[in-house]
N, C-alpha and C positions, 0 to 999 in steps of 0.2 A: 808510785805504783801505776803500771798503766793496765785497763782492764780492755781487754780483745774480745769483743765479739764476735763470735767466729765462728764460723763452718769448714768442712774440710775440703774446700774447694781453690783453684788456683790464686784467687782474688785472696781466701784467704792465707792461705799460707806464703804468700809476699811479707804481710804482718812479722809472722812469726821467726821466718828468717832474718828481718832484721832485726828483731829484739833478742833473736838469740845471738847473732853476731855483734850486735852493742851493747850485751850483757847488761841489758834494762830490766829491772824486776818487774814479771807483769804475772798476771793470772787470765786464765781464759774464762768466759761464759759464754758454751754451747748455745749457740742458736741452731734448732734442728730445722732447716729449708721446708725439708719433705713432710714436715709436720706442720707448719704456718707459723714457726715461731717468730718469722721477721715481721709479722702482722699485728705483735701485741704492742701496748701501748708505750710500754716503755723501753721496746727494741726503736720503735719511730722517733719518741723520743732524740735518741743518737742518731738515727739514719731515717732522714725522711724519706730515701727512695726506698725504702723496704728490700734493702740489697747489703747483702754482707760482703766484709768486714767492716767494722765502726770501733773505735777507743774512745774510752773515755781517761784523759791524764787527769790522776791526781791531786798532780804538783806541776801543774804550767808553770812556765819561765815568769810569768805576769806576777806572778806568786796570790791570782782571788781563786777564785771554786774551781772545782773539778769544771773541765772544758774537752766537748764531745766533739770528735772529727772523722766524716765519712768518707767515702772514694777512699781505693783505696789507694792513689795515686797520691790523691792529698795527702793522706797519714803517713807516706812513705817520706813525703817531703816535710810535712810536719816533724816527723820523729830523725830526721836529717839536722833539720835547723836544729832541732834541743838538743842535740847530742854531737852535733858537730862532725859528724861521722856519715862517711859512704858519700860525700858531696863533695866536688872540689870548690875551695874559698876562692880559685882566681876566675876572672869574668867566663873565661873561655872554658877551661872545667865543666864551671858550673854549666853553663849554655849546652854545650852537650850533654851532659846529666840529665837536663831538662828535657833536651830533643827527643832521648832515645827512651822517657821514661813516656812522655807524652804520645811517641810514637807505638807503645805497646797498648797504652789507654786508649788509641783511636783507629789502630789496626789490629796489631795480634791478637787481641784479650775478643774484640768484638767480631773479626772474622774466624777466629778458633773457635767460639762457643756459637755460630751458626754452621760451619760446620761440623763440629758436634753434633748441634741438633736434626739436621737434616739429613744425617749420614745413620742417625744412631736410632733419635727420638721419635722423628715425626713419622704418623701412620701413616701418610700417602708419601710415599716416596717419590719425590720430583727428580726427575733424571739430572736437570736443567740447575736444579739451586744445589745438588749435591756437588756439581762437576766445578760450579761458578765459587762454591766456599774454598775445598779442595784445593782448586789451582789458586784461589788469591793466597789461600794458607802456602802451599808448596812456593809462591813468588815473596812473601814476607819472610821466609827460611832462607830465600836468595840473596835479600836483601842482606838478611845478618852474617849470611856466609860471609858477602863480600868486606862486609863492614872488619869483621872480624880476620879476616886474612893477612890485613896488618894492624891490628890492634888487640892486644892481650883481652882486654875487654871491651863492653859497646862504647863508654865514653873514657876508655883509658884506663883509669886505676878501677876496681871491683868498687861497684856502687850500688844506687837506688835502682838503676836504669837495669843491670845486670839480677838483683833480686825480681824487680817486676816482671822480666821477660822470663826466666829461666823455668817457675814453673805453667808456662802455658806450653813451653817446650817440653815438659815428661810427659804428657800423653801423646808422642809423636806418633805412633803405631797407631792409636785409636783417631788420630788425624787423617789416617792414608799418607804417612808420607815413610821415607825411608833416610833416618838419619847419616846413614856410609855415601848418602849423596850431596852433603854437604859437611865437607872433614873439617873446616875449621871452626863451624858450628858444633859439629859433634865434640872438638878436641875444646870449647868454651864447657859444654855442657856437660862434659865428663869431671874436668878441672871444679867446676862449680859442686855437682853430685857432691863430690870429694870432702867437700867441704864442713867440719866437724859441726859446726853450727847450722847447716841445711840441715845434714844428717838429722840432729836434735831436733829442728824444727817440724819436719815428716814424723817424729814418731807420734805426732799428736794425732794423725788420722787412725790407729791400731785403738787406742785409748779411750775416743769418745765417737766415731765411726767406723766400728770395726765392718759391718755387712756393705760397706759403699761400694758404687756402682749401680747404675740403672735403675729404671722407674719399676716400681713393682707393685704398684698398687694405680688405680684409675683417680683414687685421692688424691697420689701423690701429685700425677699428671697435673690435675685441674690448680691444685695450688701453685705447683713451677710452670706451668704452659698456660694459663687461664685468666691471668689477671687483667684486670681493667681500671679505669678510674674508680671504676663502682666500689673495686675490690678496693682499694685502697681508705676510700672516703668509708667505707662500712668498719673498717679498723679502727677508723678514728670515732667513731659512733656518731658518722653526720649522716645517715644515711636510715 
């Protein structure tokens, strides 16, 4: 059994679509962000960065105790090797799997959730860091167009690389961009939507965060915009 710690966020739900596509038995345990629930001691525990999603397996391949794995870039690749699935076994497969997985961990995930923030979140609205998120976001879409204009998917067969990227691509509207301007992106992103096991994997947002969307409270604020070392080190009670 693999245990998901999870939020309904894009990071998280990479998790969930591949455990629903590897028909892994797992159970979720809600971590509510907006609440400070990554700060308790035994969410750090699994995730020292106080950042969701984290698993904990069961039954590792090693076959000793339960064994906690964070990023969710890692768990993707983790839960690849145990299962043998979404990765290609030849050098070259794999090497692009890796590319296009690593390429969302260090572009898309991190240039989409600042523009997010600067577009949505932040009270002073900077002309200057909206326009600079935006257009890096709008050039990472280019990239995947192009990639995608002869390749069914990012590294060939439906993979890791394709679940990690795919939901930083649903909130494309709330990004500023315009999916009809990029068709073989849209014609991935459609094809993926489709998908019975995505499908399955989104209804957990209606279930355990049905009001999502937006800061609604100045709590919320200070606990997702506000941390520090301080904050971190006061979770673990060195402080």
């Amino acid at each position: 059994m693999i245990d998901v710690l999870y939020w309904t966020t894009p990071n998280g739900h990479k998790i969930t679509i591949f455990l629903e596509e590897a028909g892994l038995p797992y159970k979720i345990t809600p971590i509510n962000i907006g609440k400070g629930e990554q700060f308790k001691a035994d969410f750090l525990a699994a995730s020292p960065n106080n950042r969701i999603p984290a698993i904990v397996d069961d039954a590792p391949a090693d076959g000793g105790k339960p064994l906690s794995v964070f990023e969710s870039g890692a768990i993707l690749l983790y839960l690849a090797d145990k299962t043998g699935k979404f990765i290609a076994k030849d050098l070259r497969g794999r090497t692009a799997t890796l590319e296009w997985l690593f390429w969302q961990m260090g572009g898309l995930g991190p240039m989409s959730g600042q523009n997010n923030h600067f577009s949505h979140y932040a009270v002073d609205k900077i002309p200057y860091a909206m326009d600079r998120y935006r257009n890096e976001v709008n050039r990472l879409y280019g990239v995947m167009n192009k990639r995608l204009a002869d390749h069914a998917y990012l590294a060939g067969d439906y993979s890791i690389a394709d679940m990690a990227c795919y939901p930083w691509v649903v909130p494309w509207e709330r990004q500023g961009q315009n999916l009809a301007d990029f068709p073989h992106l849209k014609r991935w992103f459609e094809a993926i939507k489709a998908r019975p096991a995505v499908v399955k994997a989104y209804e957990w947002t209606p279930k355990i965060n049905p009001g999502q969307g937006g800061i609604r409270t100045a709590e919320e604020r200070a606990i997702l915009f506000g941390q520090t070392a301080r904050t971190v080190a006061a979770a673990a009670g060195k402080v």
